[in-house]
C-alpha positions in Angstrom: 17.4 -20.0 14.8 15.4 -22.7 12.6 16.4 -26.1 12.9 17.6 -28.1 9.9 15.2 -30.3 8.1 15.2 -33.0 5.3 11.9 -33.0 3.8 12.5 -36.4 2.1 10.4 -38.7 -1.2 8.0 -35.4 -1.5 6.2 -34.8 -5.0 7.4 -31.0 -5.7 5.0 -28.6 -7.7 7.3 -26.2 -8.6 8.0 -23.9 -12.4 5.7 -25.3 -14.2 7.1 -29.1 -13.7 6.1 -31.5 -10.7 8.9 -34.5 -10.1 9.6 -36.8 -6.9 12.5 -35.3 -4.6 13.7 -34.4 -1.3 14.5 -30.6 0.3 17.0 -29.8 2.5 16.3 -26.7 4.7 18.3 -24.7 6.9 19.5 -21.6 8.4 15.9 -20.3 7.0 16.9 -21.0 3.5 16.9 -23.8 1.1 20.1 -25.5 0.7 19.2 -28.1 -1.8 16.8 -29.5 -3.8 17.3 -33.3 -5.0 15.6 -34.9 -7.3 14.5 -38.9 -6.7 17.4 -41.2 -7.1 20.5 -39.0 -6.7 22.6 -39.5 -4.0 21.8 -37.8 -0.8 25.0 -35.6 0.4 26.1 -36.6 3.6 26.0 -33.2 4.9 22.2 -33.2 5.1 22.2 -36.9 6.8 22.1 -35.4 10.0 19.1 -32.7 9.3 15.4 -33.6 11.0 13.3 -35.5 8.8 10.2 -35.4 7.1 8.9 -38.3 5.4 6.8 -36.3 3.0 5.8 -39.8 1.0 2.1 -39.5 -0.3 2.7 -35.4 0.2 2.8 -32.5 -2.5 5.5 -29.7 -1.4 4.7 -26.6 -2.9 5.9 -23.0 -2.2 4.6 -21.1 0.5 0.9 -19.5 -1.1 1.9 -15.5 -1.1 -1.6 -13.2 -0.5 -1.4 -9.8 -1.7 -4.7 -8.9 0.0 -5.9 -9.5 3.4 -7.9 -6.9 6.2 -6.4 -8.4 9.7 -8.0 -5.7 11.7 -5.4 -4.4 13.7 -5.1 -1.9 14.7 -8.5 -0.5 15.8 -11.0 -3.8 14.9 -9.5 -6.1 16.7 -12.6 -8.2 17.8 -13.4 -8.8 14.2 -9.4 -10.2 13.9 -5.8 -9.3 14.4 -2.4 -9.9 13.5 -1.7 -12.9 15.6 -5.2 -15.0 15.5 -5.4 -14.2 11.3 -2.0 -15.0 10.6 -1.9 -18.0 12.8 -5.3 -19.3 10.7 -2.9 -18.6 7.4 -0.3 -20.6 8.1 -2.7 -23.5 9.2 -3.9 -22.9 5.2 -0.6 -23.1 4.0 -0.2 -19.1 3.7 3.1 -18.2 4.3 3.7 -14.2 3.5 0.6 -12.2 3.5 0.5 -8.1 2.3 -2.5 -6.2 4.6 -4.6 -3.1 3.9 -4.7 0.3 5.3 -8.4 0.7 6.2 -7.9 0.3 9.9 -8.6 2.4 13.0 -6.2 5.1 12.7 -6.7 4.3 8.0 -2.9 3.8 7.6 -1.9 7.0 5.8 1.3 7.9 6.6 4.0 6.6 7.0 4.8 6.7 10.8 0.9 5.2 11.1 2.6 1.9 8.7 5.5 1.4 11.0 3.4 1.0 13.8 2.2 -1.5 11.9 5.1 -3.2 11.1 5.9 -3.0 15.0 2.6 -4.7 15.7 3.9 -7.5 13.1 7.1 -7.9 14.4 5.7 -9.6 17.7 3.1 -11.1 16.5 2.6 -12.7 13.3 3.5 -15.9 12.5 3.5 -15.5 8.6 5.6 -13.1 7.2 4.0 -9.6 6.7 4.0 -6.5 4.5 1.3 -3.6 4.8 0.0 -1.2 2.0 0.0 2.7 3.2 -3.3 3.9 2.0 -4.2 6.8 -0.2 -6.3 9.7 0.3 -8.0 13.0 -0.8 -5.2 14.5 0.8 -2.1 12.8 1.5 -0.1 13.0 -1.6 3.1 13.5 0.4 3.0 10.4 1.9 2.1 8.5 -1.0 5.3 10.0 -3.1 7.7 9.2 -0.3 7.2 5.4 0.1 10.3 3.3 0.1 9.6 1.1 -3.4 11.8 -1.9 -1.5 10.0 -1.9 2.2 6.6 -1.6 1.0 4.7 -3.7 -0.7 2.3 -0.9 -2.7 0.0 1.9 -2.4 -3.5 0.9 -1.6 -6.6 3.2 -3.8 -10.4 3.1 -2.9 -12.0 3.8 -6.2 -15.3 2.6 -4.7 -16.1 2.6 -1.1 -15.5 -0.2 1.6 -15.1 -1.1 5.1 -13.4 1.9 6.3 -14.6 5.3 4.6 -11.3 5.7 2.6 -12.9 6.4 -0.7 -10.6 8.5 -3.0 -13.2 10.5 -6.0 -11.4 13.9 -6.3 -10.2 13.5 -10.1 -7.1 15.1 -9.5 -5.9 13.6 -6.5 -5.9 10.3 -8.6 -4.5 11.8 -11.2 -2.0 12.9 -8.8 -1.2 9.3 -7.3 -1.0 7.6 -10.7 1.5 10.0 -11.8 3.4 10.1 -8.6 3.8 6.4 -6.7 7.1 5.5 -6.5 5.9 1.8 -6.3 2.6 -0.6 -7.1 -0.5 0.6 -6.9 -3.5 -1.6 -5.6 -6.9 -0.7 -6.6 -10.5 -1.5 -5.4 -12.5 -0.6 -8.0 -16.1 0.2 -8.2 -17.7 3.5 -9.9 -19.6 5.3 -6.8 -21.7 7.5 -8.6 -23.2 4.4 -10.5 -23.6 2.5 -7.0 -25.5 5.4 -5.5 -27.6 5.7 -8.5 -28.6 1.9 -8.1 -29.5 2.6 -5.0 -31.5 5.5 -5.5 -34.0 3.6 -7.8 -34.0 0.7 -5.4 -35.0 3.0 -2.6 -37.8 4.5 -5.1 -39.6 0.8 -5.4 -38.0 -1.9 -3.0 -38.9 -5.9 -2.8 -41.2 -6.8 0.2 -38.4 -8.5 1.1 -34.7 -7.0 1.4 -31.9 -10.1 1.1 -28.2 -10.1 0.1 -29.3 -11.7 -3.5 -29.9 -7.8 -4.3 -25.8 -7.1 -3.5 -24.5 -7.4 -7.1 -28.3 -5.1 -8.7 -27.2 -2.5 -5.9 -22.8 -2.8 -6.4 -23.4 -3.9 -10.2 -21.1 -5.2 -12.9 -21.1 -2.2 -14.6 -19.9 -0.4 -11.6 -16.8 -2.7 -11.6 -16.8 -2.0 -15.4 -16.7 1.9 -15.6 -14.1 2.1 -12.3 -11.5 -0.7 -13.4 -11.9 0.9 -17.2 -11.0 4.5 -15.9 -7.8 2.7 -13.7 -6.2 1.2 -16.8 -6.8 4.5 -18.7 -5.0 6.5 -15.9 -2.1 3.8 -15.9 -1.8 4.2 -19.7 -1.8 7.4 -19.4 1.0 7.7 -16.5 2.7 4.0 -16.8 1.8 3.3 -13.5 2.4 -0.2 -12.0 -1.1 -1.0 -11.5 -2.7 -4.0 -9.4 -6.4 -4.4 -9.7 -7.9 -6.0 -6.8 -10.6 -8.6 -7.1 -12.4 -8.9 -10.4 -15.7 -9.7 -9.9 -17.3 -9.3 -13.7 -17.1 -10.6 -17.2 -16.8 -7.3 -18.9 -13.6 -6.4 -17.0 -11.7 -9.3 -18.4 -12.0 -7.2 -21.8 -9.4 -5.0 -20.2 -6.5 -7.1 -19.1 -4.0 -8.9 -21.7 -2.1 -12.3 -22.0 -0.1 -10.8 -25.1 3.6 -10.7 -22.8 5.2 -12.3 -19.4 4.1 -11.0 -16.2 7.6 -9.5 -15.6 6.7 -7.0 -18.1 3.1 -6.1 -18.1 2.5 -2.6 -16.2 -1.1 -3.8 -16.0 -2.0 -6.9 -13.7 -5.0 -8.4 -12.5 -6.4 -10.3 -9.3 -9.1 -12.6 -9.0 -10.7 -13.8 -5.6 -11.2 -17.4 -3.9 -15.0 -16.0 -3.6 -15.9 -14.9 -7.2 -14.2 -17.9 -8.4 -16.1 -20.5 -6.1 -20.0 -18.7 -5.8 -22.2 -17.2 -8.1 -25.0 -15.3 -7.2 -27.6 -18.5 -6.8 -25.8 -18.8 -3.5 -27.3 -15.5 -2.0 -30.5 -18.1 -1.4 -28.9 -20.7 0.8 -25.6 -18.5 2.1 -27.0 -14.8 2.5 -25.3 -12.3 4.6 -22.3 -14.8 5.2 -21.3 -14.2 1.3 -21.8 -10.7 0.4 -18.6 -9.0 -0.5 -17.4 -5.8 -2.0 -17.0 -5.9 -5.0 -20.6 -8.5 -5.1 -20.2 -11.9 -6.2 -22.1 -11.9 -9.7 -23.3 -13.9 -12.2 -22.7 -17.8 -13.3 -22.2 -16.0 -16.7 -19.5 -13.6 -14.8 -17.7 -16.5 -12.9 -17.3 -18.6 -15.8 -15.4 -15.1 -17.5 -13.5 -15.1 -14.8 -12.2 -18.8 -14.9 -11.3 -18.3 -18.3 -9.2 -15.4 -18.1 -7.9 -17.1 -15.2 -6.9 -19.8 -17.4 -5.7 -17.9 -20.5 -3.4 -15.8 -18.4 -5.2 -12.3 -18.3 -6.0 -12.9 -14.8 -2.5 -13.3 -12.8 -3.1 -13.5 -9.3 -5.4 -15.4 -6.7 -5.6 -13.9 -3.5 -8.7 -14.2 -0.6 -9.3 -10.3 0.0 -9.8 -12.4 4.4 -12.3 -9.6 5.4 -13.6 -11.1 9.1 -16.7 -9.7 10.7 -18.3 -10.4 13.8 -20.9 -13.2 14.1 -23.4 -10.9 14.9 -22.5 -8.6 12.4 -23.0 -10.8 9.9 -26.7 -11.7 11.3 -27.8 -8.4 10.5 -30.1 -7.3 7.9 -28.5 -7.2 4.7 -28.0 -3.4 4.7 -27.0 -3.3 8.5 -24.8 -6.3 7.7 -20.7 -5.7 6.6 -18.9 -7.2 3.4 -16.1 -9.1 3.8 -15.8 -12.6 5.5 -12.6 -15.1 6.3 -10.7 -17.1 3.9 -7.0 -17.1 4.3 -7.3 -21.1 6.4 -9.2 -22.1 3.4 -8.1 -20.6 0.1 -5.4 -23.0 -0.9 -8.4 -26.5 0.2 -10.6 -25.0 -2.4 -8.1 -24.3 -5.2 -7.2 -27.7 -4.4 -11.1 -28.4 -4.6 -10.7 -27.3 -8.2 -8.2 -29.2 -8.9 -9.8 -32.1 -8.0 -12.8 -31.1 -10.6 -9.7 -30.4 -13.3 -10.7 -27.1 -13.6 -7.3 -26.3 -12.8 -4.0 -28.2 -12.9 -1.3 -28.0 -9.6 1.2 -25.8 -11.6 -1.2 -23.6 -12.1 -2.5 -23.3 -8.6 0.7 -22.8 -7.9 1.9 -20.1 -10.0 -1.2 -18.2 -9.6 -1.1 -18.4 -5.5 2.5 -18.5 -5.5 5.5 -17.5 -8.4 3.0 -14.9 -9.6 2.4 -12.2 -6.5 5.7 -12.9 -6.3 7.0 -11.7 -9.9 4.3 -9.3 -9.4 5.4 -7.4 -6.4 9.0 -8.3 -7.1 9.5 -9.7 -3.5 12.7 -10.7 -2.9 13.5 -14.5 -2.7 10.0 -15.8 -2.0 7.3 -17.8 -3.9 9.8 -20.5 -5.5 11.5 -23.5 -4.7 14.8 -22.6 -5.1 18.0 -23.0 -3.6 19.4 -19.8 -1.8 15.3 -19.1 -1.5 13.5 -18.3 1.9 12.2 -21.4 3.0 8.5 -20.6 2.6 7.4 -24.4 2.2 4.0 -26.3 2.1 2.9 -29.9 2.3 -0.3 -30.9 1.2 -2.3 -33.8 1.3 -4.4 -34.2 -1.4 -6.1 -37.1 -0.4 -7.2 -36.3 3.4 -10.4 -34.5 3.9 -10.7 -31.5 5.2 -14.3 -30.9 7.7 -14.9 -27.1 7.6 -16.5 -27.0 11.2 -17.1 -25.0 14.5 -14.0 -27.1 15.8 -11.7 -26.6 12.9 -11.9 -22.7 12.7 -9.4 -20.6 13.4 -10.4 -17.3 12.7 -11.1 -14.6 15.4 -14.7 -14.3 14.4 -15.3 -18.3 14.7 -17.0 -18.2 11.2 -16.7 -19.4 7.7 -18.5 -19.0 4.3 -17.5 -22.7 3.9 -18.7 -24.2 6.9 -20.1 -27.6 6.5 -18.0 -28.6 3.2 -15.7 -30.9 3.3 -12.7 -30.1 0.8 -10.8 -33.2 -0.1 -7.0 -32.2 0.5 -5.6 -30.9 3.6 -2.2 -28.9 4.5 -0.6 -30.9 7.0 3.0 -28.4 7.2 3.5 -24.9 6.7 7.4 -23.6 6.9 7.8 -20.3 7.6 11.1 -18.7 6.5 12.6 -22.6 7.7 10.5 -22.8 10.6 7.6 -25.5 11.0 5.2 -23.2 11.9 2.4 -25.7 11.5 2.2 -29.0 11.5 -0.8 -31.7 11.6 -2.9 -29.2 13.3 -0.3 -27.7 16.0 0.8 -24.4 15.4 4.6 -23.6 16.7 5.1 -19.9 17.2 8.3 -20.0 18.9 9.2 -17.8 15.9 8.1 -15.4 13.9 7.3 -14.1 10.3 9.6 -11.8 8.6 9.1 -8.3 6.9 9.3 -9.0 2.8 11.9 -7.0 1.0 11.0 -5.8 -2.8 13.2 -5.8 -5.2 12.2 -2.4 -6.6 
């Protein structure tokens, strides 16, 4: 069981308003929140306590998109090294993707998964079950309220799960009983870059040529054709990581996210590099979909800001070091983020690009509205006690020491970010604190509301 705690004098960032208070957590759920100056009942007295002076308390940072690597790619990363580097970044519930070894395709394949899970992660967990050219079946007979979505390759990844038979998405769009997440990128226009590459390439081949090959308009002409299906259908659409400017043209801030059909996902990586990076970071930041344009990164800020983005998440895609070393073609995309996605909002906040609230909706109440998990991503009494403290005044060394992913690398080593998460509760248990991480217990499989 999780022991009591009083997390007392704490700034909470919480709907939209940030005030002085303390938290009272037990049995795994908050009890009570009370503001600065109230009385503190005598029944929390005898609780453990946290003087959280100085600290921010914020809800537990909720990622709708994370590759673990288990099971089948385990010495890229698994369950319990990735999760264990999440909590440690103030990630408390984290929902993982299909393209595995066995590509999670039915449903007895996505149990296993939750089995692996179970004994292992220290966050708490929900997995997508992948679509298919030919799995339809499986798709149709999700359970809406175990599972967090349906996960569609409309471009190729990491994994060889590309779904291009008109039909069959026609089929899925029409058909999920629940979410559907989308990677999109139009292949035809990819491999048609590529072909005219091939035809007359540079003397020299380097990542910078990652967003000419995987373009903007290929983001374009593949996010435009999932709206129109979801219009079409009124499928509950997720797109995935938004990499271009022209794509923002297709999302709206006209209603509240409890009643858009249509939402949209933006990346820790699109939002902090552009593509005069590829000349200092290379290899170590090429991602699918490509990171793009300073003209396409600004885009993205501002429909981050104006509410047609809703959603940050990391898209944590480890690779081997030597992977990575390759040449750019012979090299993966993908690389680790979940330790360090909630420093560098907090980086951004420190530039006032962003405000707290903000951070915090978009990393927190919003995957949670979202998805419609059950009694996560607020501060709230009767809530799961998913609970983090930041400092946002202790720097953060991004170094060989610090790391805690599998693959021992990070697109960010070297910076310093200025904040730092010194406790992570999990569900009421201090699953991290100043560095240690306590994995006496264990996450806990999120329930949808669906």
């Amino acid at each position: 069981m999780s022991k009591s705690y009083l997390i007392e004098n704490a700034t909470i960032v919480n709907e939209g308003r940030i005030f002085k208070g303390h938290a009272a957590v037990a049995d795994g759920i908050i009890k009570a929140i009370i503001p600065a100056g109230q009385p503190l009942p005598d029944i929390f007295k005898s609780f453990l306590r946290i003087d959280a002076t100085g600290l921010h308390l914020l809800p537990g940072v909720i990622d709708d998109q994370v590759h673990f690597r288990e099971p089948g790619l385990t010495y890229k990363g698994d369950i319990y090294t990735e999760s264990r580097a999440a909590v440690a970044g103030g990630i408390t519930s984290f929902m993982e993707m299909p393209n595995t070894i066995p590509n999670t395709l039915t449903d007895e394949l996505l149990e296993e998964k939750f089995e692996i899970a179970s004994r292992s992660s220290v966050a708490n967990f929900s997995f997508y079950l992948g679509a298919s050219n030919h799995n339809i079946k499986d798709v149709v007979l999700v359970d809406p309220s175990k599972v967090c979505g349906i996960k569609v390759f409309m471009g190729s990844s990491t994994g060889n799960m590309l779904v291009d038979d008109r039909q069959t998405l026609e089929n899925i769009f029409a058909e999920a009983p629940c979410l559907v997440a989308v990677h999109c990128e139009h292949e035809p226009t990819i491999r048609e870059n590529l072909i005219r590459f091939r035809q007359n390439p540079p003397a020299e081949i380097h990542a910078s040529v990652h967003p000419l090959l995987r373009s903007a308009e290929a983001c374009y002409r593949s996010s435009a054709e999932a709206v129109e299906l979801a219009t079409r259908y009124n499928t509950r659409l997720h797109i995935l990581h938004l990499s271009s400017k022209d794509e923002m043209k297709l999302f709206q801030n006209d209603r509240e996210l409890s009643e858009k059909r249509i939402t949209a996902e933006v990346c820790i990586h699109h939002l902090w590099f552009n593509d005069s990076d590829y000349a200092r970071k290379g290899n170590w930041i090429k991602w699918n979909p490509a990171v793009k344009s300073a003209a396409d990164q600004q885009a993205l800020w501002e429909a981050l800001l104006d509410n047609r983005l809703d959603v940050i998440a990391t898209d944590h895609a480890p690779h081997s070091y030597e992977e990575k070393s390759r040449p750019y073609f012979e090299s993966p995309s993908g690389g680790p983020l979940v330790q360090h996605a909630l420093p560098a909002m907090l980086d951004f906040y420190h530039q006032k690009k962003i405000s707290l609230e903000r951070i915090v909706d978009k990393m927190c109440h919003n995957p949670a509205i979202a998805f419609q998990i059950d009694k996560r991503g607020y501060i709230r009494e009767g809530y799961h006690a998913d609970l983090v403290l930041v400092d946002l005044n202790k720097p953060n060394l991004v170094d060989a020491d610090s790391i805690r992913y599998k693959c021992g690398w990070s697109p960010f080593e070297g910076h310093s970010f200025r904040s730092s998460v010194t406790h992570t509760f999990v569900s009421g248990h201090l699953a991290y604190e100043k560095g240690e991480i306590h994995d006496e217990q264990l996450g806990a499989r999120l329930m949808f509301n669906r």
